[in-house]
N, C-alpha and C positions, 0 to 999 in steps of 0.2 A: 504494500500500500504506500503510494506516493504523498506526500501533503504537498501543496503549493499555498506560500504567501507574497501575495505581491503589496509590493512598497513604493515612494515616491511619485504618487497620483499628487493633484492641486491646481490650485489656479492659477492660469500663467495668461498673459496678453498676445494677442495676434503677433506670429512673429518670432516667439519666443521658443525655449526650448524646455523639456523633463525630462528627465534618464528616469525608466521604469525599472525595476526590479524585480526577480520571481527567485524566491530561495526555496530549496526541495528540502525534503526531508524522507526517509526510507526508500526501498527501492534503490536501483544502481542507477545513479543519477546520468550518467555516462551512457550508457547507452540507449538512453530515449532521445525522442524527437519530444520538443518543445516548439510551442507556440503562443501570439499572442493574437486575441480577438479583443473585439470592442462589442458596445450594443449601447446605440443611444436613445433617448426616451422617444418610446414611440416606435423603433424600429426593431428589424431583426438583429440576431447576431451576426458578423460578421468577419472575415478573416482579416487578418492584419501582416502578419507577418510568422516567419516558421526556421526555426535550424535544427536540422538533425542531427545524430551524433556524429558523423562525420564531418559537421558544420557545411554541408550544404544549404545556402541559404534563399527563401522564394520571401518575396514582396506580395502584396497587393497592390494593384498599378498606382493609386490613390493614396500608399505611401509611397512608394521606390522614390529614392533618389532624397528622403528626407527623413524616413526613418534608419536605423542601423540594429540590425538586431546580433547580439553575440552573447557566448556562453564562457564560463571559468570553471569546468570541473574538480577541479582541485576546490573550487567555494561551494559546490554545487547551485550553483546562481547561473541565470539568462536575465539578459540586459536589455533594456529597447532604448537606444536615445532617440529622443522627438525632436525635430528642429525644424524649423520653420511653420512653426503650429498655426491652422488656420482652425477658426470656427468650427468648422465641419469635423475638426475631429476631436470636441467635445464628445464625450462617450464613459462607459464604464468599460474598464479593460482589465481583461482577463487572462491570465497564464493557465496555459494547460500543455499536459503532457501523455506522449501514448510512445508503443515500444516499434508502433510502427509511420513512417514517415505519412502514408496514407490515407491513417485516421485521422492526423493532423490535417492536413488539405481538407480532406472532405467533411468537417468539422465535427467529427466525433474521438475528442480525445478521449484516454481512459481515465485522467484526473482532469480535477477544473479546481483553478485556485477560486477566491472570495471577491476578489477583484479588487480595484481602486478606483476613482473618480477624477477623469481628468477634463477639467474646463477652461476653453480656450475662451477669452471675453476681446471682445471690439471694441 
């Protein structure tokens, strides 16, 4: 059994940036695929971003190029820095994690962290 707690959600201004956090607990941290999704009020969940254990890394088009997602097995931690935050990615975002990179993609990890709250203001 995995535990995910994600950390370094809040309020930032259009523009700006947050390094997300997801710290694992049990399970071999190392060899999952991790992911982060969002779901903003009102909408579905969505995918965000994904690294597998061999740090293959897949975007959603609507980050690429502004988010960075990476991992530190040795911390058992996945990173997401946010830069260039607009509006739209106000959302609740959540870490999750499965043993295969496919559950990830297709949004059925086997853990889901609590998430964190991140809002971007204008």
């Amino acid at each position: 059994q995995v535990q995910l707690v994600e950390s370094g959600g809040g309020l930032v201004q259009v523009g700006g940036s947050l390094r997300l956090s997801c710290a694992a607990s049990g399970g071999t941290f190392s060899s999952y695929a991790v992911g982060w999704f969002r779901q903003a009020a009102g909408k579905e969940r969505e995918f965000v971003a994904a690294i597998s254990w061999s740090e293959d890394i897949y975007y959603a088009a609507y980050v690429k190029g502004r988010f960075t997602i990476s991992r530190d097995n040795a911390k058992n931690t996945v990173a997401m820095q946010m830069n260039s935050l607009k509006p739209e990615d106000t959302a609740f975002y959540y870490c999750a994690a499965s043993v295969t990179n496919r559950a990830i993609r297709m949004g059925r990890p086997d853990y889901w962290g609590k998430g964190t709250q991140v809002t971007v203001s204008s």
